[in-house]
PDB file of N, CA, C and O in Angstrom:
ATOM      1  N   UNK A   1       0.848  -1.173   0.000  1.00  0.00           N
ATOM      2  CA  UNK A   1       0.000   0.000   0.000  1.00  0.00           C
ATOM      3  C   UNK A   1       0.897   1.241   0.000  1.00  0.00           C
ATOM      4  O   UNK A   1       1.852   1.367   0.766  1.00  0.00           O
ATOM      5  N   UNK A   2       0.497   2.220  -0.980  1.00  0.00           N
ATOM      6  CA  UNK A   2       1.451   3.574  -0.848  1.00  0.00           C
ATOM      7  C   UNK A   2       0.639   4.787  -0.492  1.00  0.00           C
ATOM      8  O   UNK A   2      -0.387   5.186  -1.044  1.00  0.00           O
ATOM      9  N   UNK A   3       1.414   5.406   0.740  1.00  0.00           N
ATOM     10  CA  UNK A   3       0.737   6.475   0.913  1.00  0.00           C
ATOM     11  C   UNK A   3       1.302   7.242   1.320  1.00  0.00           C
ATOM     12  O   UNK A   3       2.131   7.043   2.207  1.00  0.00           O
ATOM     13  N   UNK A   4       0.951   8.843   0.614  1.00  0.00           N
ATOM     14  CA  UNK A   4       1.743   9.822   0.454  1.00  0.00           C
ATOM     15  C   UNK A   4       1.175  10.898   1.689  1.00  0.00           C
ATOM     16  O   UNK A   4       0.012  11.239   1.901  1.00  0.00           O
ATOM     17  N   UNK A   5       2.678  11.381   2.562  1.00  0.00           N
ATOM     18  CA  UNK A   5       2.243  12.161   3.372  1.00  0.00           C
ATOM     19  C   UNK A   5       2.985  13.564   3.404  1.00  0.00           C
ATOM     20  O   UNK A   5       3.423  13.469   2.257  1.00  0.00           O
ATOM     21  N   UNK A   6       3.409  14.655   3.788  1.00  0.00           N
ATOM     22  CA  UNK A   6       3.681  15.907   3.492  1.00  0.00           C
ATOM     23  C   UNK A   6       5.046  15.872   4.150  1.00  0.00           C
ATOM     24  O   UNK A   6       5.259  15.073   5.062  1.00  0.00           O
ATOM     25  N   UNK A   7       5.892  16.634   3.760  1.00  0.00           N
ATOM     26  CA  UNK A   7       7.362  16.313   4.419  1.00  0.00           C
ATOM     27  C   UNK A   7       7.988  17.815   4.598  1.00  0.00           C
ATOM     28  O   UNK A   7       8.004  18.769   3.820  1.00  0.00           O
ATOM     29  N   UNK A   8       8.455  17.670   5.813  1.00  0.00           N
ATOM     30  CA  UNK A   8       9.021  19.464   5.852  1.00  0.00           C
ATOM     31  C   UNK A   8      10.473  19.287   6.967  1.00  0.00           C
ATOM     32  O   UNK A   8      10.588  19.987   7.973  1.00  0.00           O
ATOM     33  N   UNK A   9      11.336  18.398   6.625  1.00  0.00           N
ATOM     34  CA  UNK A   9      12.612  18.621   7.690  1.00  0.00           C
ATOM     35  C   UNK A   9      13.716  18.161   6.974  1.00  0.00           C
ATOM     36  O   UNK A   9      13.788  17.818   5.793  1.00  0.00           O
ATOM     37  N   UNK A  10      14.538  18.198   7.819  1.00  0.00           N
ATOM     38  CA  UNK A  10      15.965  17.116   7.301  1.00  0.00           C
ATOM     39  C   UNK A  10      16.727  16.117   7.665  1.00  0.00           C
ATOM     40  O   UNK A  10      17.799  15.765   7.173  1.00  0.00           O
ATOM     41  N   UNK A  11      16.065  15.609   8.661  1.00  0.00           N
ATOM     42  CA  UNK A  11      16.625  14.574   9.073  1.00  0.00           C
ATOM     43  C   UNK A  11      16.190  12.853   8.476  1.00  0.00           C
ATOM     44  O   UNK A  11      15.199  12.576   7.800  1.00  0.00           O
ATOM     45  N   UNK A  12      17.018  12.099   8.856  1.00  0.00           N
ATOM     46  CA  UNK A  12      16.611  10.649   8.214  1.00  0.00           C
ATOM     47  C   UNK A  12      16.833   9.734   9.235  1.00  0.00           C
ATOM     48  O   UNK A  12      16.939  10.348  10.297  1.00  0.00           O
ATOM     49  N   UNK A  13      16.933   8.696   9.358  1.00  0.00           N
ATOM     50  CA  UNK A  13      17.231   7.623  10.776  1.00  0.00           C
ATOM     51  C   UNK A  13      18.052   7.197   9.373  1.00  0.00           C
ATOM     52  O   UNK A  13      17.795   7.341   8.178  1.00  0.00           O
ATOM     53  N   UNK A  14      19.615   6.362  10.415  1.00  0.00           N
ATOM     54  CA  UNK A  14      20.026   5.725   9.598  1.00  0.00           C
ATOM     55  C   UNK A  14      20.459   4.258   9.635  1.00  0.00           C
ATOM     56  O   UNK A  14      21.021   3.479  10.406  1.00  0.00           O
ATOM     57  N   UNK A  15      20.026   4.270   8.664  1.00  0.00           N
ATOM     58  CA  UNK A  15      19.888   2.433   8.711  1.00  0.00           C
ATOM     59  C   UNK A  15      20.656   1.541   8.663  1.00  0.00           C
ATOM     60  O   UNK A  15      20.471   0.374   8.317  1.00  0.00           O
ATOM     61  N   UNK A  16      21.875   2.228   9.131  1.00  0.00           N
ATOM     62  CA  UNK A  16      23.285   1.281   9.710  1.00  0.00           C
ATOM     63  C   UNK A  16      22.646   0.533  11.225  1.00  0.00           C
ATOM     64  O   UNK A  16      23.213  -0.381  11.824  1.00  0.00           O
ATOM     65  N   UNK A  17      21.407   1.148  11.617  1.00  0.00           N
ATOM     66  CA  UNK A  17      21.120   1.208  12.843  1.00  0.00           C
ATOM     67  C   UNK A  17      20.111   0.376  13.145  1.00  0.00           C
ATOM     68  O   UNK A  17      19.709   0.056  14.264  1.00  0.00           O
ATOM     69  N   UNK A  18      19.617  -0.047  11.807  1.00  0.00           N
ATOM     70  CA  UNK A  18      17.861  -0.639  12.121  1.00  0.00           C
ATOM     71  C   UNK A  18      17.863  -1.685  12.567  1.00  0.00           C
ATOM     72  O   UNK A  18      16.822  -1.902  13.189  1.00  0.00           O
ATOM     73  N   UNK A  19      18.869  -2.870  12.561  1.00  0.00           N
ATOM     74  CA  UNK A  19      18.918  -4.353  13.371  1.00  0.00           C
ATOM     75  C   UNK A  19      18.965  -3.916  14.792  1.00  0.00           C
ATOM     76  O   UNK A  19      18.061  -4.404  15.469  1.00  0.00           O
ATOM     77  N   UNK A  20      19.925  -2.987  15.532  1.00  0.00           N
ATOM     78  CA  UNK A  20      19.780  -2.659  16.612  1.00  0.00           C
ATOM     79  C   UNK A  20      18.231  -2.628  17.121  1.00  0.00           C
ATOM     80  O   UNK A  20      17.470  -3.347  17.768  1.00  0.00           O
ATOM     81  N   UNK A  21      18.214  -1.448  16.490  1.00  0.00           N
ATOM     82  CA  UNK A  21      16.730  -1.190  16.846  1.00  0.00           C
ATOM     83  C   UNK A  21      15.467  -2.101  17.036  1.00  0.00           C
ATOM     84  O   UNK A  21      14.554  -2.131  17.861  1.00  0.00           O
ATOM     85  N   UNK A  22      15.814  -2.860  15.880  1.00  0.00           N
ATOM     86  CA  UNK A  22      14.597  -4.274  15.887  1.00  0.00           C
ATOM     87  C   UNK A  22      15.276  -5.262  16.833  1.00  0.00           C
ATOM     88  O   UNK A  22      14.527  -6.236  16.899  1.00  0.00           O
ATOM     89  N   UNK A  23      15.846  -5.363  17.237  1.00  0.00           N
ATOM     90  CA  UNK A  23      16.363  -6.113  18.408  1.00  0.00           C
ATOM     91  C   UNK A  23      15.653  -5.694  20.106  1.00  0.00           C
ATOM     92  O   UNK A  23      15.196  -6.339  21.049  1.00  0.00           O
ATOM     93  N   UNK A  24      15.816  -4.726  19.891  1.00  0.00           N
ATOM     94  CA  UNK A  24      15.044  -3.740  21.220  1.00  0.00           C
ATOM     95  C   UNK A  24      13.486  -3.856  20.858  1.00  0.00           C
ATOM     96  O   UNK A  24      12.808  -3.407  21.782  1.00  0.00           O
ATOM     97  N   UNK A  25      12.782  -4.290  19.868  1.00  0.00           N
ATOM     98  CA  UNK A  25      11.713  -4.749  20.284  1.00  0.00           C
ATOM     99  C   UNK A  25      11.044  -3.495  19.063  1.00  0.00           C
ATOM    100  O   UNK A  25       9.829  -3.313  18.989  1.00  0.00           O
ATOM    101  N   UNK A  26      11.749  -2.943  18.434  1.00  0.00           N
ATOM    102  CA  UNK A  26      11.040  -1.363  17.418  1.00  0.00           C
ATOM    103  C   UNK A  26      10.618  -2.136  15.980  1.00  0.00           C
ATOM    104  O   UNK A  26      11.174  -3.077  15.413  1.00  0.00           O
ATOM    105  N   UNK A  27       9.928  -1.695  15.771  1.00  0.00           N
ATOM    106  CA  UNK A  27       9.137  -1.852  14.284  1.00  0.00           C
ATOM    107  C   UNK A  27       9.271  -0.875  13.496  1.00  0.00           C
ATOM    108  O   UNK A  27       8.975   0.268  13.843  1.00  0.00           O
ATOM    109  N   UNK A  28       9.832  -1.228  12.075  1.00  0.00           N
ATOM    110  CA  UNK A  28       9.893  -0.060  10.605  1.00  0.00           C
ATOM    111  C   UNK A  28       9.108  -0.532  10.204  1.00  0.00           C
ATOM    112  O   UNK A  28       9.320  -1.671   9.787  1.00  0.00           O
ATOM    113  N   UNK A  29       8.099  -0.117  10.111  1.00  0.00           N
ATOM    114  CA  UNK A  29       6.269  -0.050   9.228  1.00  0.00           C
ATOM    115  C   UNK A  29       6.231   0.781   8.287  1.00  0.00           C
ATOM    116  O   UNK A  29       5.194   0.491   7.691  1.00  0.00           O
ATOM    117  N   UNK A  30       6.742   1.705   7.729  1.00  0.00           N
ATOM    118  CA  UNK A  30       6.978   2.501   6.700  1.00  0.00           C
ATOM    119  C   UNK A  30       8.130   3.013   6.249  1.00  0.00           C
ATOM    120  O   UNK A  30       9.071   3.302   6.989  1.00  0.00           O
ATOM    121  N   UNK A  31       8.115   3.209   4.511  1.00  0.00           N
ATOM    122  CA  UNK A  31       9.672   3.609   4.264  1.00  0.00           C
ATOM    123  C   UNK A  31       9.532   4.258   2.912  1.00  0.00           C
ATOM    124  O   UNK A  31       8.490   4.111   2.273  1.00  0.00           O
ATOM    125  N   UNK A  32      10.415   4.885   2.507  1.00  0.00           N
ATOM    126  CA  UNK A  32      10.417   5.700   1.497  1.00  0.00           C
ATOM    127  C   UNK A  32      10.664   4.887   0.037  1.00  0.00           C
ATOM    128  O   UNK A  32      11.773   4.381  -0.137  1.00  0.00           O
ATOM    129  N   UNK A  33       9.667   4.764  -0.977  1.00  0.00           N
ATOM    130  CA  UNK A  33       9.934   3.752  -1.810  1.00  0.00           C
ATOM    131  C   UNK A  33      11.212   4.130  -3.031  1.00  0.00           C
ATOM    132  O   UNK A  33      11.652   3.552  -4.025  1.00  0.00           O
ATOM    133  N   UNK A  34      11.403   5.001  -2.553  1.00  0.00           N
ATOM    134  CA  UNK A  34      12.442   5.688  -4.000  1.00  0.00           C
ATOM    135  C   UNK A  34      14.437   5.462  -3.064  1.00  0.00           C
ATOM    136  O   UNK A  34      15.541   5.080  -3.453  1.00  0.00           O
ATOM    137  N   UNK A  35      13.855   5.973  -1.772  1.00  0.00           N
ATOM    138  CA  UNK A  35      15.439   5.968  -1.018  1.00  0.00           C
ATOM    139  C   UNK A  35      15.275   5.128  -0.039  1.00  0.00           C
ATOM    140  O   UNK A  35      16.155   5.350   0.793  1.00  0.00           O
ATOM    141  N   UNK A  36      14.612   4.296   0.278  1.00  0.00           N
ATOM    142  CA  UNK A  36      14.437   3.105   1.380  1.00  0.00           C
ATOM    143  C   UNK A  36      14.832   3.668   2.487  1.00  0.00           C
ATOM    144  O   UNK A  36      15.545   2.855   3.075  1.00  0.00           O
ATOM    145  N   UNK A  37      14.722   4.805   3.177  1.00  0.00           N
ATOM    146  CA  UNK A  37      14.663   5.634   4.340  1.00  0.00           C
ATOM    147  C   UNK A  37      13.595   5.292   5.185  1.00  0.00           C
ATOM    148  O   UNK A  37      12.525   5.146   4.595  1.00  0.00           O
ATOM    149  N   UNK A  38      13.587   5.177   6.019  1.00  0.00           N
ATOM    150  CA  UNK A  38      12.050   4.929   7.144  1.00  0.00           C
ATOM    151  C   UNK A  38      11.549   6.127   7.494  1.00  0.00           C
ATOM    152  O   UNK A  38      12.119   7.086   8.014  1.00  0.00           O
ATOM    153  N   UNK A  39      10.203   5.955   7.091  1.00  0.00           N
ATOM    154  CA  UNK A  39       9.397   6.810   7.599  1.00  0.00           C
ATOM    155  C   UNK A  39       8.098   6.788   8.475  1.00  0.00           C
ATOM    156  O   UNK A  39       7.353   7.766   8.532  1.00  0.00           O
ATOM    157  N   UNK A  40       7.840   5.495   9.230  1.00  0.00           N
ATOM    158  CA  UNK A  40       7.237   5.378  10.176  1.00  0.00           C
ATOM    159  C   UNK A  40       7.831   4.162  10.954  1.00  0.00           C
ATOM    160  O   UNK A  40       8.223   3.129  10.411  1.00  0.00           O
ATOM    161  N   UNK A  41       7.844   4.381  12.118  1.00  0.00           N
ATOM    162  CA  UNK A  41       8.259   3.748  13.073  1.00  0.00           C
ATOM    163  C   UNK A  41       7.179   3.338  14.093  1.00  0.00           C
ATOM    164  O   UNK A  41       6.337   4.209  14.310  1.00  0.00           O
ATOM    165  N   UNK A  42       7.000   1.795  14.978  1.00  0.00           N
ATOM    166  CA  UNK A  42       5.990   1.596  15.790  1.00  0.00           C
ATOM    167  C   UNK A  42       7.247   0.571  16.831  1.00  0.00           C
ATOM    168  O   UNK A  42       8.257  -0.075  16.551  1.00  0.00           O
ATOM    169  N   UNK A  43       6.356   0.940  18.330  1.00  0.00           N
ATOM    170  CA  UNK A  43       6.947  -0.445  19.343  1.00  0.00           C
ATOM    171  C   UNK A  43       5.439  -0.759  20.007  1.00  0.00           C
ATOM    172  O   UNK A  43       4.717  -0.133  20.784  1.00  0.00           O
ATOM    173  N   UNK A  44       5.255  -2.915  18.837  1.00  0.00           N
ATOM    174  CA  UNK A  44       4.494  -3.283  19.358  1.00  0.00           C
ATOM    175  C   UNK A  44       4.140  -3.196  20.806  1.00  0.00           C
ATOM    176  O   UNK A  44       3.066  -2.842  21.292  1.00  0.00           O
ATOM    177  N   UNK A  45       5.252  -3.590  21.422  1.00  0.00           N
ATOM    178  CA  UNK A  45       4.835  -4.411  22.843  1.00  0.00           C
ATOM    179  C   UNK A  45       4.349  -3.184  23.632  1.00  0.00           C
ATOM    180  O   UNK A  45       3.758  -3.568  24.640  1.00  0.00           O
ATOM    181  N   UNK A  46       4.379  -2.134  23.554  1.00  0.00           N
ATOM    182  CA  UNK A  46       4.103  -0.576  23.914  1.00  0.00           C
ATOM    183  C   UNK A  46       2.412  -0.530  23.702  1.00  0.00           C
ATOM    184  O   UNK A  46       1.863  -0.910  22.668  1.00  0.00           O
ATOM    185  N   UNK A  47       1.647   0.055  24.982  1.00  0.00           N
ATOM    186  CA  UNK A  47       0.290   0.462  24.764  1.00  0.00           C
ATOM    187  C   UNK A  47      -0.146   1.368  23.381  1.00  0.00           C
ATOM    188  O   UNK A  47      -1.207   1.196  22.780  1.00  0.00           O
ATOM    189  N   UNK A  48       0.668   2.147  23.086  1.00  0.00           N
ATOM    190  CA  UNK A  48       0.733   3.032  21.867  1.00  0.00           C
ATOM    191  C   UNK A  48       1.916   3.968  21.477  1.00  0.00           C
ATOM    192  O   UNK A  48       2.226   4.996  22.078  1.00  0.00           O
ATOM    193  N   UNK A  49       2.376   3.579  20.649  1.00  0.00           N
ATOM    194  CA  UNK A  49       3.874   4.146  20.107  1.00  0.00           C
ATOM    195  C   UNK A  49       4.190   4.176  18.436  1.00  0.00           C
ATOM    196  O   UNK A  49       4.371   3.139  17.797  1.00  0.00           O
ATOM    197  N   UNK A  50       4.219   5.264  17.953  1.00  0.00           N
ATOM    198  CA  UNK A  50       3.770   5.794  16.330  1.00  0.00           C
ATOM    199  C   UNK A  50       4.902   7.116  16.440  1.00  0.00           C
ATOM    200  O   UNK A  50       4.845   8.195  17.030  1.00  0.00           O
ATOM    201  N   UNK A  51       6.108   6.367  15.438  1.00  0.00           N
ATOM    202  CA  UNK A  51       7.128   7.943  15.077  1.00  0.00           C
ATOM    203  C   UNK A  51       6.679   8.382  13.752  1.00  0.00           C
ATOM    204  O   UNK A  51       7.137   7.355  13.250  1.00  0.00           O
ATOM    205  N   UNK A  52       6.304   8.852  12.980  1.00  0.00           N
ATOM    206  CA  UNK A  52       6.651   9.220  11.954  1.00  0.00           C
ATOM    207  C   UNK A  52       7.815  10.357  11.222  1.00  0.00           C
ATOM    208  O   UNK A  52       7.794  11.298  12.016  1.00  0.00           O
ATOM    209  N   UNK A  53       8.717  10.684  10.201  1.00  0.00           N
ATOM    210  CA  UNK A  53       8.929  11.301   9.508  1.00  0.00           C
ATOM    211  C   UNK A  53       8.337  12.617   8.863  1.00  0.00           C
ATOM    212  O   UNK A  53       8.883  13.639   8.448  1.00  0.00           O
ATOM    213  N   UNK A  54       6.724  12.126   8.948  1.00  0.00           N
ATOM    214  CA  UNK A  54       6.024  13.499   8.128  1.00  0.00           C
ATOM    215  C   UNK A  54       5.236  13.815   9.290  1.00  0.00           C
ATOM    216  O   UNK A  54       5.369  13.368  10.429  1.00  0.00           O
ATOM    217  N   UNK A  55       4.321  14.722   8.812  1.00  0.00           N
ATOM    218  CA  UNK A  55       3.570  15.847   9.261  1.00  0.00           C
ATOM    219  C   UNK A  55       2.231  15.556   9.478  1.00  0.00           C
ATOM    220  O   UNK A  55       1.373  16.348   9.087  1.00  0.00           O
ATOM    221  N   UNK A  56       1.955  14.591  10.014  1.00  0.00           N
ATOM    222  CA  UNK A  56      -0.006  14.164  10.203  1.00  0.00           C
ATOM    223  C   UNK A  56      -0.922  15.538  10.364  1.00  0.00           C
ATOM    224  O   UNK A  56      -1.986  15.705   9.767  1.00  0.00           O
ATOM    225  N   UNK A  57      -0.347  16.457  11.240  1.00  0.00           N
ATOM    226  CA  UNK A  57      -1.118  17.777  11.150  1.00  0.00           C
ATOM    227  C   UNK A  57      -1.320  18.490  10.053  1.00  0.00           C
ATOM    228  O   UNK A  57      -2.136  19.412  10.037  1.00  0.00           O
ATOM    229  N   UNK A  58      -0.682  18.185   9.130  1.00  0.00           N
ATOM    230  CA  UNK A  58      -0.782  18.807   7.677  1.00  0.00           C
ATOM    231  C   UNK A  58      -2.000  18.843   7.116  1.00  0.00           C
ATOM    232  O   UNK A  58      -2.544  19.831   6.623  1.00  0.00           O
ATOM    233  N   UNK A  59      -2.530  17.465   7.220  1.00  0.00           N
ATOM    234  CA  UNK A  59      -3.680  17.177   6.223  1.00  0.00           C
ATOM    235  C   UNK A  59      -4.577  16.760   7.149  1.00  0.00           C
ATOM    236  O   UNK A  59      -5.220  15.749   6.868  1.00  0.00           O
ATOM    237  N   UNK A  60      -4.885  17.592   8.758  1.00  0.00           N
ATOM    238  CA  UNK A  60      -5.896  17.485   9.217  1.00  0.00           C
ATOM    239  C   UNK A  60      -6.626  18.542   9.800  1.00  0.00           C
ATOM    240  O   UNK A  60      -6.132  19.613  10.153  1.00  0.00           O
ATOM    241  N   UNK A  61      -8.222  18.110   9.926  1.00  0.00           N
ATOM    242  CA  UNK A  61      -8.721  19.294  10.383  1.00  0.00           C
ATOM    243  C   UNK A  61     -10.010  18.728  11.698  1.00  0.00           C
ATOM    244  O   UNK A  61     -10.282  17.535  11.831  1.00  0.00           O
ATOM    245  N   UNK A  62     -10.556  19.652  12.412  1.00  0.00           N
ATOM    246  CA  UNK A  62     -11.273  19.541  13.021  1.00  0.00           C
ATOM    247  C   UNK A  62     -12.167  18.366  12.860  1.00  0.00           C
ATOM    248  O   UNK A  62     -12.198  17.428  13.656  1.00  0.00           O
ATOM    249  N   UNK A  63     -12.876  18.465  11.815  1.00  0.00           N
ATOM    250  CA  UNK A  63     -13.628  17.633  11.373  1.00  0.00           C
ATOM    251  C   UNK A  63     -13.074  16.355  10.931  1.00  0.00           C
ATOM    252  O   UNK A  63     -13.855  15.420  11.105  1.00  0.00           O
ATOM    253  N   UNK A  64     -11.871  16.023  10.372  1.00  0.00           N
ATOM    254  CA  UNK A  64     -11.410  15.063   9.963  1.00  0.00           C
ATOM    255  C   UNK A  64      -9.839  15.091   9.997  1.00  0.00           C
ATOM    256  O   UNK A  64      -8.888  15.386   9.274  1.00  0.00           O
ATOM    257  N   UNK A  65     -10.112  14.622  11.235  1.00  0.00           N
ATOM    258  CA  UNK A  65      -8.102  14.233  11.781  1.00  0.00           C
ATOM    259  C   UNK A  65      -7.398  12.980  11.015  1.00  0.00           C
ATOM    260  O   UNK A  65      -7.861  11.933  10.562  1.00  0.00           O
ATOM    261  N   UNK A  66      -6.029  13.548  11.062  1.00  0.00           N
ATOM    262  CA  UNK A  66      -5.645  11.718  10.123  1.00  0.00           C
ATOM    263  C   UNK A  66      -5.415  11.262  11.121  1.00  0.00           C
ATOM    264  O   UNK A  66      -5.284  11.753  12.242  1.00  0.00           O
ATOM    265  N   UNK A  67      -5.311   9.568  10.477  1.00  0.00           N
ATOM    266  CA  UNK A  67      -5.743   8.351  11.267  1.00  0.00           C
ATOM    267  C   UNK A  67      -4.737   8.427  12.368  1.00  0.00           C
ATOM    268  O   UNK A  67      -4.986   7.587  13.233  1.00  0.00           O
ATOM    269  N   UNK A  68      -4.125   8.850  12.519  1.00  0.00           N
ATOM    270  CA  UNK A  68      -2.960   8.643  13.303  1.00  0.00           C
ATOM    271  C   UNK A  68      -3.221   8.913  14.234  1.00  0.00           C
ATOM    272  O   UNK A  68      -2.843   8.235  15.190  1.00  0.00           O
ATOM    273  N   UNK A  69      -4.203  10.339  14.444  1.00  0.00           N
ATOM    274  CA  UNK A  69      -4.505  10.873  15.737  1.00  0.00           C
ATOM    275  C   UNK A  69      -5.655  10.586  16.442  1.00  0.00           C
ATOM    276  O   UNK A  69      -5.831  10.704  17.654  1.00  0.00           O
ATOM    277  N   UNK A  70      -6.597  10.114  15.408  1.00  0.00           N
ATOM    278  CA  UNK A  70      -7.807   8.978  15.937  1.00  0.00           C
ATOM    279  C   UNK A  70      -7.162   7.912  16.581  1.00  0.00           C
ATOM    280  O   UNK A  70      -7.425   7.777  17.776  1.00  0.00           O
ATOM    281  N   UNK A  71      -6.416   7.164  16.089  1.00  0.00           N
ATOM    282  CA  UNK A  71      -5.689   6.034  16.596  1.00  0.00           C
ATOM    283  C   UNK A  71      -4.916   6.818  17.992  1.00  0.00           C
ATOM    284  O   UNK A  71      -5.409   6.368  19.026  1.00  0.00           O
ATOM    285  N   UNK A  72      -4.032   7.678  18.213  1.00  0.00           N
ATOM    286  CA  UNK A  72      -3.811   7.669  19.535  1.00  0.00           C
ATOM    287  C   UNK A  72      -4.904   8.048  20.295  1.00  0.00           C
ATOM    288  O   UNK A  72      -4.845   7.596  21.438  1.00  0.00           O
ATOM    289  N   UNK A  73      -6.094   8.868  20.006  1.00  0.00           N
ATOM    290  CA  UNK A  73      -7.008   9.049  20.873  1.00  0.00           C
ATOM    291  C   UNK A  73      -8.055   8.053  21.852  1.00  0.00           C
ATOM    292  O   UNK A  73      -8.634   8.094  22.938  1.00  0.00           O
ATOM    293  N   UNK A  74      -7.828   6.946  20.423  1.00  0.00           N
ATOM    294  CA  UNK A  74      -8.382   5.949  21.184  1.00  0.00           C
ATOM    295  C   UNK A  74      -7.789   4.849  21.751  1.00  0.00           C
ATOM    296  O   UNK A  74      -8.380   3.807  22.032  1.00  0.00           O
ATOM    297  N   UNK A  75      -6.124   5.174  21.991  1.00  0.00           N
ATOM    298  CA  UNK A  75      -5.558   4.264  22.842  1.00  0.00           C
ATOM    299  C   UNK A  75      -5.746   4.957  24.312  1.00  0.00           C
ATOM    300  O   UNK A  75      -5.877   4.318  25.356  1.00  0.00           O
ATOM    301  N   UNK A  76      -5.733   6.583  24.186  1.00  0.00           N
ATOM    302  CA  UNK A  76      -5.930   7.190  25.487  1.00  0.00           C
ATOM    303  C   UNK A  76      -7.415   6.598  25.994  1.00  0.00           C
ATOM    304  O   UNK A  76      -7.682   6.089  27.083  1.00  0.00           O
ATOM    305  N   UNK A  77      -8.015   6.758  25.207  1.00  0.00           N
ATOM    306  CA  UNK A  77      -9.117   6.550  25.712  1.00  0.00           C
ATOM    307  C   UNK A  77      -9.853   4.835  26.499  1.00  0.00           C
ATOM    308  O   UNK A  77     -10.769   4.558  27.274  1.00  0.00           O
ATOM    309  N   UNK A  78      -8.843   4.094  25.759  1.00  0.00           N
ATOM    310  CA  UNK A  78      -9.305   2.353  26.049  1.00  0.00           C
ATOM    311  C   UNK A  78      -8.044   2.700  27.297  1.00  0.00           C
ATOM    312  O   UNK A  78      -8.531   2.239  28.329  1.00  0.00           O
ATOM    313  N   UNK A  79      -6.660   3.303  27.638  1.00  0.00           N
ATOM    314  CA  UNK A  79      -6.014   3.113  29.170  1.00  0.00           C
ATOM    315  C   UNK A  79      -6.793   3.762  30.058  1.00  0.00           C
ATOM    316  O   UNK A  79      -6.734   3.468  31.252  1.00  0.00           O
ATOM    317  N   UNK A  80      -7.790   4.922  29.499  1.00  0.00           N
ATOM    318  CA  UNK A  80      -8.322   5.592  30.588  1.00  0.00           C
ATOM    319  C   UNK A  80      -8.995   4.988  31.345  1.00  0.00           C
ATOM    320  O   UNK A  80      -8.965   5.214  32.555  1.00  0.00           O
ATOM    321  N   UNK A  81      -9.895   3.911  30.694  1.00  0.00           N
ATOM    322  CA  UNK A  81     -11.017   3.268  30.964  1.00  0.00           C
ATOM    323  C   UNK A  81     -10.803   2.076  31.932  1.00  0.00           C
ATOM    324  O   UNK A  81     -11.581   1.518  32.705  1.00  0.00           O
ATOM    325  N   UNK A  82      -9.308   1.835  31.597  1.00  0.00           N
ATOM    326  CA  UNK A  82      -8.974   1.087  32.384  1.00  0.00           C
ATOM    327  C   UNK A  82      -8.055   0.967  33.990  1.00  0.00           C
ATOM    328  O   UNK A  82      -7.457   0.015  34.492  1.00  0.00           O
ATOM    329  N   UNK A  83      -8.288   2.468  34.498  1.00  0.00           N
ATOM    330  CA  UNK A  83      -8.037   2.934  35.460  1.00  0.00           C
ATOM    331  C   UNK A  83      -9.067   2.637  36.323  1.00  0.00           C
ATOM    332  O   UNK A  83      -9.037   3.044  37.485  1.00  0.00           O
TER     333      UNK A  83
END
């Protein structure tokens, strides 16, 4: 699945690094199909944990937040519940 999100910085993770990382338990769930750069990052074993590269606020609005922020809202919302 490809999906295009808005990009405004300069930094990259570098991927001399990514076995480390997946060793510690981190997930590369997204990546740049032209420079194989990562651009989203997740740690399953974590209640909720989402890095991205781009800009989710870009292309959201009141009415219609991207998924990303629905998705953390409703992890806050299923730990709250469980207090």
């Amino acid at each position: 699945e490809l999906i295009q999100e808005r990009h405004r910085h300069r930094y990259e993770f570098n991927n001399k690094y990514k076995e480390q990382f997946e060793e510690k338990g981190m997930s590369f769930t997204g990546f740049n199909p032209d420079s194989d750069l990562v651009e989203v990052i997740e740690v399953p074993n974590l209640k909720w944990f989402v890095g991205t590269q781009f800009h989710p606020e870009y292309n959201s609005t009141v009415i219609s937040p991207n998924p990303l922020f629905m998705s953390f809202m409703s992890a806050v919302i299923k730990n709250y519940k469980k207090k």
